[in-house]
N, C-alpha and C positions, 0 to 999 in steps of 0.2 A: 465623091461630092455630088454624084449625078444624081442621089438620093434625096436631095435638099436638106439635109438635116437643118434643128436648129443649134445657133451656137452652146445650149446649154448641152445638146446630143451630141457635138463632135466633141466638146471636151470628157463628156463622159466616156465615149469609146476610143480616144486617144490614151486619158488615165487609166483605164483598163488594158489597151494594148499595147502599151508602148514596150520598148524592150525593157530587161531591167538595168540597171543603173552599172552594175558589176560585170555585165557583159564583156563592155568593149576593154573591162581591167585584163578579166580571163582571157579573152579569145586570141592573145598572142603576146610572144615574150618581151620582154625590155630588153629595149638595146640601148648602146652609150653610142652609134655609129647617128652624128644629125643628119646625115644626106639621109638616113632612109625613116626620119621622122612622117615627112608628108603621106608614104605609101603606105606607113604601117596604119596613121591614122586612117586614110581610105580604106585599107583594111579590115581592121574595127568597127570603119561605120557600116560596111559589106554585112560582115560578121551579126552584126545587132540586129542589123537586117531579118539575120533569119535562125537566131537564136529561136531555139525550139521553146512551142507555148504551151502553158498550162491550160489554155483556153479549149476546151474540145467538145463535139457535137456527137450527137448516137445519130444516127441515121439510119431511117431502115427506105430503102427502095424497093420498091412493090410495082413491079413491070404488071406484063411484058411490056418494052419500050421498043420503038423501032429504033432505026439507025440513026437518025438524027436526035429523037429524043436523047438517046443514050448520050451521046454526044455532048449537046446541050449541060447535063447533067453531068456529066464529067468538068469540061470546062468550069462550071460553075464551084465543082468540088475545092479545082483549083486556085481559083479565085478568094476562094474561102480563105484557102491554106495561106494565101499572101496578105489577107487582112489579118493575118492574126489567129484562126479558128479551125482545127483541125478536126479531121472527118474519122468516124469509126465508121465502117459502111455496113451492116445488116443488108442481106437481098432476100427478098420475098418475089414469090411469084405463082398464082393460082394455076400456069400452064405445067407445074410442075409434077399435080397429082392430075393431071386430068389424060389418065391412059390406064387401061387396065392392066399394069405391067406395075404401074405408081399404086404406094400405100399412104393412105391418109396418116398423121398423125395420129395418137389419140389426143383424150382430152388435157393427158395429163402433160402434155406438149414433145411425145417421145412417142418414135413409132417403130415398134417392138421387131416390126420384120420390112426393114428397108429393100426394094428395090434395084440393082442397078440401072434402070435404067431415070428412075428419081438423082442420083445420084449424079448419071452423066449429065442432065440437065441443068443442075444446079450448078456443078462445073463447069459447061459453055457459058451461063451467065455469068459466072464470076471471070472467066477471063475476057469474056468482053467488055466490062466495063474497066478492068486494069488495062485494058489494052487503049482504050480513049481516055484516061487519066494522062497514059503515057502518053498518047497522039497533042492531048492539050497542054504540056508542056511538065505535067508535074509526075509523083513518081508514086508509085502505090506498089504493095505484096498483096497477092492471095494467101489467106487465109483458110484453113480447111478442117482443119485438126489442132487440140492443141488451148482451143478457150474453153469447147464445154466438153462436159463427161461424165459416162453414168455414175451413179452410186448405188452401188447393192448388198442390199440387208435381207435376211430371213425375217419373215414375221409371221404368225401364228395366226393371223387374219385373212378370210380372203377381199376383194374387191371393196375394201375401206379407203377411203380418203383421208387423207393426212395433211400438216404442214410441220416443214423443218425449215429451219433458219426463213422462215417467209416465204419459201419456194413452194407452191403447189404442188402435190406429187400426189400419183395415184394408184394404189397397192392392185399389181396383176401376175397372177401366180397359180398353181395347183395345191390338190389336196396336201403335200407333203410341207409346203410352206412357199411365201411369195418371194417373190423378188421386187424388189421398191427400187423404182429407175427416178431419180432426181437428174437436172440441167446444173449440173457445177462448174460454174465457169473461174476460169483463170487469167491474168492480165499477162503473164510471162510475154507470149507471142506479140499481145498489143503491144507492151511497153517496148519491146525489141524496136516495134515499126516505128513507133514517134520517137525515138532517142535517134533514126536515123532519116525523119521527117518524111515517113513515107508512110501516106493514104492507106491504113489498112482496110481490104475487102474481102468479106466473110460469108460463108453459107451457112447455113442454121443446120451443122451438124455435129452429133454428138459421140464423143468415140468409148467404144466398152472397155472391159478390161478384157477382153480375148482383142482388142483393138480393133473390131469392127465400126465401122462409120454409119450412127444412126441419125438421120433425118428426124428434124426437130420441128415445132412449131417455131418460124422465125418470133412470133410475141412474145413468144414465152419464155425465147433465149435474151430478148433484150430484157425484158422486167426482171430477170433473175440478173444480166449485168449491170443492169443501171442500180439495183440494189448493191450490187457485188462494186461497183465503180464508184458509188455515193458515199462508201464506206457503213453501209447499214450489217450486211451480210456478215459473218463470222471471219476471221481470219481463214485459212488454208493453204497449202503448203508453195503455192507460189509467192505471194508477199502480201502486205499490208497495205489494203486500199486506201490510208490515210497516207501516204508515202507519193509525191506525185514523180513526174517521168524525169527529172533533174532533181530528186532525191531531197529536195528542201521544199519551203511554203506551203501552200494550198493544199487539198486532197484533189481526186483525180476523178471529182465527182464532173459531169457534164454538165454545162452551163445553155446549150440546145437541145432538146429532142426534138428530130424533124421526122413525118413522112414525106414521101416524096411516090407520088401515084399519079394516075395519068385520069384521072377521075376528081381532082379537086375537092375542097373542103368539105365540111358535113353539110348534108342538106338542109336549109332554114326551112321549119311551115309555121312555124308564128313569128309573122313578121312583126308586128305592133305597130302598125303606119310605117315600118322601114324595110323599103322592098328592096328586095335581097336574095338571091335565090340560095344560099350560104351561110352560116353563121361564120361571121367574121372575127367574133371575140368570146369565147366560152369560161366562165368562172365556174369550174367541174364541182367545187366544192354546192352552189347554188341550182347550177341548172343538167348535172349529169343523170339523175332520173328524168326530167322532163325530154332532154335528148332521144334518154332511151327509147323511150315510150314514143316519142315523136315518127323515129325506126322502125320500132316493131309494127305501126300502125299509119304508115305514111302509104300512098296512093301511089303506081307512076314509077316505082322505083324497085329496081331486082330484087330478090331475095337474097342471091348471093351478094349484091352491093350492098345491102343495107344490113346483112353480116358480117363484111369487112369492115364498115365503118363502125360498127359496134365491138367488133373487135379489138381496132385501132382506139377507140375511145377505152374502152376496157385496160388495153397495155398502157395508153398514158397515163392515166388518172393513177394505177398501179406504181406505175415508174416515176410519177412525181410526187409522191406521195415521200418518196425515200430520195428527194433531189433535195439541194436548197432553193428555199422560196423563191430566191430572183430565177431558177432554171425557167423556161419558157418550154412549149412545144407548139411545132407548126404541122398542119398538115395541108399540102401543095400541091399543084400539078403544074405550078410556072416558078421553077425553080430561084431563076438566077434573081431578079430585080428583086422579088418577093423577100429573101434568103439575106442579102449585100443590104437591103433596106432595114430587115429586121436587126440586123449584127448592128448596124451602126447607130440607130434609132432607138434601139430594144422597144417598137414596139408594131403593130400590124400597119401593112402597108397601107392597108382601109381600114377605117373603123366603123363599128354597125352604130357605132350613137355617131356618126360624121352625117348630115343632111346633103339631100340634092348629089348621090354617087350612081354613078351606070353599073346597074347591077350584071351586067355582063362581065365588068370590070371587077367587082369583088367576086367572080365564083373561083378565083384559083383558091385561096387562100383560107383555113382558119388557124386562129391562133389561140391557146388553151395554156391558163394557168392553173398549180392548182387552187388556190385563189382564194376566199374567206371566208366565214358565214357575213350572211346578212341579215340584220335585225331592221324589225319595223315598225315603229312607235308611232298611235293617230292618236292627232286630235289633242295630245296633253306632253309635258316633260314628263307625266308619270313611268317610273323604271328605269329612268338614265342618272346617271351621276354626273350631276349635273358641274362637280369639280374638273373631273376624270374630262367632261366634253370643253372646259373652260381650258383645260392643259392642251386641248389638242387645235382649241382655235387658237390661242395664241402662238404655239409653234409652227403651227403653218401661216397664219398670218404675220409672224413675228411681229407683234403689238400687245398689248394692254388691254386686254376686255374690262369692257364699262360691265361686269359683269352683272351686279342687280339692277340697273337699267335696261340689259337686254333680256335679262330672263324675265323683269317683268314686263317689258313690252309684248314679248311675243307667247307669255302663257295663255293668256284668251286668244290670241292667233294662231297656234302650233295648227299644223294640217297633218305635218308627216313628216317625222325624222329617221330616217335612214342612217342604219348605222354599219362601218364594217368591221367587222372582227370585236371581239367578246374585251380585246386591250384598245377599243376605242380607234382603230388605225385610221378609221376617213368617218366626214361622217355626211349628211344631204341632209339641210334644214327648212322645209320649207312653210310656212305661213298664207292664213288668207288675208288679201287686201281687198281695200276698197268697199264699195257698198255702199258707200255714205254720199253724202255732196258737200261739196265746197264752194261756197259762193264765187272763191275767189277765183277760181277756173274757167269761170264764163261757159262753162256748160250745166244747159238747165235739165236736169237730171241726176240722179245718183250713177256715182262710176263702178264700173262695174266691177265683179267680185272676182278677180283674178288670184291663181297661185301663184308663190313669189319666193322664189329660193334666194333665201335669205343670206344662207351661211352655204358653202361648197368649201371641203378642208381634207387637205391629207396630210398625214403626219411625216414629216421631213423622213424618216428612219422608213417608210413605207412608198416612199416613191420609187418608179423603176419597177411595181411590181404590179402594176396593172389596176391599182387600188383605183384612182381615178374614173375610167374605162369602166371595171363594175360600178361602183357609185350612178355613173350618168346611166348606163345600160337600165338601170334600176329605177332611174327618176321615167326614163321616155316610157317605158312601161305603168309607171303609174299615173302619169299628168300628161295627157295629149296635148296639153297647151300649157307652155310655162314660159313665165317673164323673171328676168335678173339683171341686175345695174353690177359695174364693176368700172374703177377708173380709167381714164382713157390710159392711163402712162402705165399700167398694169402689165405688166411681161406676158401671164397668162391669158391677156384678151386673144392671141393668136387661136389657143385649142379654144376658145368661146368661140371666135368667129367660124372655126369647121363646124359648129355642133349647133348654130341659129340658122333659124331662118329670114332671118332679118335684124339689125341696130339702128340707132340713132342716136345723137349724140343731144343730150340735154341743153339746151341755150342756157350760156350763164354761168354753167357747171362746167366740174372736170369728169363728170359722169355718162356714161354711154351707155344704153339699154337695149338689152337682148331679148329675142323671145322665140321659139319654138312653135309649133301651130296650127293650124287652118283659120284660128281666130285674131291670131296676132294683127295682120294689118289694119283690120278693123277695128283694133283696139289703142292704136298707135298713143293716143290723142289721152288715154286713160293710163298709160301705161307711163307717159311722161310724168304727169303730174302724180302717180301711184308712186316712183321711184324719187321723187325730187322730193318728198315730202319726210319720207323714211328716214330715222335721227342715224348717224355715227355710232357704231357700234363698239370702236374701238377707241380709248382715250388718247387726248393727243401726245405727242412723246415731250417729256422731259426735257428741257432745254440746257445744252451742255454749257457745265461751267470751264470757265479755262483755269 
């Protein structure tokens, strides 16, 4: 609860976590004896307690961490596991090849002639961090062998590039024919560890068939399981990814993907008046080339960081490509508040459309869906279906659109409709106002020509997936000043008041107006009388008969 959620966020991660229903039938026998009614019941409720979840997170940990970080990071794992949300652990670590003994990967995320001394090192990090799982109370296995493995084929080709089942792979071989090494991973080992609720921790290596241990690219072991776990990938001869770890419900697709680096989120350089040194909220589907390029040509920042981070952007966009839409991805360097806020909230602990935040304060943190297109209509309703946007304000408003009332009020008004996704899922309507004079206002002048988001809508079936968040992301960037009225008794004025720079409430009215800005306070006075004049948009309801 230290999280502050709102009531509509703790009912959702309670209906989400709760145990199931059948638990406390299962977890122990009937008896006819009454004296031991009360302790079986305690029992039961123990039991439910920690009934094993379908709920599970990919994590990859990307050190070197010291001793408290590690730490840190363990507890938090476990904290996890008690709300509900269990860890697959991936370890990465750039101290791994950095000795002339260590062989780089290649690119096809398989490195043909492993090391031992690659080997020992990934080994010390994986028992150090089972080792602080276990210090912070909960229980974890190493992991070694056993998820990934090669696969080898002759081929008639030399140094070609291929895809099989979505796996990147890269033909390397001699005159006589190649050998084709694939990442094929297997849940056997996983499913062992969560059926007995224990934290499994993993290194990114792959074993051959003479049973050698080849060091993998950790990315490229997770985008080939989060395929393999999402149920995209092909069957093989461990089991059915649509099959979860208690053999009924769900698939055993991950509902997080986190990294967890001691370097925080991706670097912001275009802030858009919101300073930031981080992006805080990423819709890959909108803004993953601009990222990139942002990387390749940012000032001030390593090369080898700013090819991890393009890395880590590369793996998730990859790997949520083959999630479902609500899966989320975080990349962190302050695990625990960050991690406990997002589970319970599902969504960033900061937001880059939230006004007036300590940018010191958002650099752990970004959060990345894979998210929607956005469409961007100026100036006219021409190209929108104009039924298909009337279906989507009534179900998020749950009302009656005055529909040819409103479309003809604001077709000589339209400034910029924003739309997300191609099924209409949210949409940002905004118009211009003002310009004219009113006698009745007692200001002798024309008021001024202000934008005025009219319509803000997400479609019920689209919330929980960040639909919102793009939307506003989307308006601050286009309109450095924007004004919007909304009822005082409105549930949603809470996420308005993070995202203004200022309200007032209407004399008279049940209406209170928001605005975003440099211009806003000065416009205070125009902005009243701009909003109070604006007709109903929605008919009034029906009056029930008995």
């Amino acid at each position: 609860m230290g999280t502050l959620p709102s009531p509509r966020e703790a009912r959702q991660f309670l209906s989400k976590f709760s145990p199931p229903a059948t638990a406390s039938a299962t977890s122990a026998p009937e008896t006819s004896n009454s004296n031991l009614a009360p302790a079986a019941s305690e029992t039961n409720f123990i039991d439910s307690l920690l009934w094993p979840t379908d709920h599970l997170a990919l994590i990859k940990l990307e050190g070197p961490f010291d001793k408290d970080g590690l730490s840190g990071v363990a507890n938090t794992l476990v904290q996890l596991q008690r709300l509900g949300l269990m860890s697959v652990v991936m370890l990465d670590n750039q101290t791994w090849w950095q000795s002339n003994a260590a062989q780089v990967p290649t690119d096809s995320g398989v490195n043909l002639h492993p090391a031992a001394e690659t080997r020992r090192r990934m080994m010390k990090d994986m028992t150090d961090i089972v080792e602080e799982i276990e210090s912070s109370g909960g229980r974890a296995r190493p992991i070694y062998e056993g998820v990934f493995e090669e696969e080898k084929k002759e081929m008639a080709a030399t140094n070609s590039r291929i895809k099989n089942a979505g796996v990147q792979q890269e033909a390397v071989g001699e005159s006589r024919g190649i050998e084709e090494i694939s990442i094929r991973p297997g849940l056997e080992p996983l499913q062992s560890c969560l059926k007995l609720r224990q934290i499994p921790v993993m290194i990114p290596m792959a074993t051959s068939r003479d049973c050698q241990r080849l060091p993998v690219q950790s990315n490229k072991a997770l985008v080939a399981l989060a395929k393999y776990m999402g149920g995209i990938a092909k069957k093989n001869k461990f089991m059915d990814a649509t099959v979860n770890i208690s053999g009924q419900g769900p698939s055993l697709a991950p509902m997080r993907l986190i990294v967890i680096n001691t370097t925080g989120g991706i670097p912001l350089t275009r802030t858009n008046g919101i300073e930031g040194p981080t992006h805080c909220f990423v819709n890959l589907k909108d803004e993953y080339e601009t990222i990139l390029d942002d990387l390749d040509n940012m000032d001030g920042i390593p090369e080898p960081l700013a090819k991890s981070y393009r890395s880590d952007l590369d793996m998730i966009k990859e790997s949520l490509e083959h999630l479902p839409p609500t899966c989320s991805a975080l990349i962190t360097s302050s695990p625990s508040l960050t991690l406990i806020t997002n589970l319970i909230t599902d969504k960033p602990l900061f937001s880059s459309t939230m006004r007036g935040q300590d940018p010191k304060v958002m650099l752990a943190t970004t959060v990345l869906r894979s998210g929607l297109d956005i469409f961007t209509f100026r100036d006219s309703l021409q190209g929108l279906d104009l039924k298909q946007l009337q279906v989507l304000l009534e179900s998020s408003f749950g009302k009656s659109l005055d529909a040819e009332g409103f479309y003809d009020r604001i077709k000589d008004r339209t400034n910029t409709v924003i739309l997300a996704g191609k099924d209409y899922m949210g949409a940002a309507i905004v118009t211009r106002e003002g310009g004219d004079k009113r006698p009745e206002t007692g200001i002798d002048r024309a008021l001024a020509t202000v934008a005025y988001l009219d319509k803000f809508s997400v479609a019920p079936k689209s919330q929980g997936i960040g639909v919102a968040d793009i939307l506003w992301k989307k308006l601050t960037d286009e309109f450095p000043d924007l004004v919007w009225r909304s009822r005082s008794d409105n549930p949603v004025n809470k996420w308005y008041f993070d995202r203004a720079d200022g309200n007032i409430k209407i004399p008279g009215t049940n209406w209170t107006v928001f605005w975003y800005g440099p211009k806003g306070l000065g416009l205070i006075r125009d902005y009243i009388h701009i909003c109070r004049d604006i007709p109903a948009s929605f008919l009034p309801p029906k009056p029930k008969h008995p």
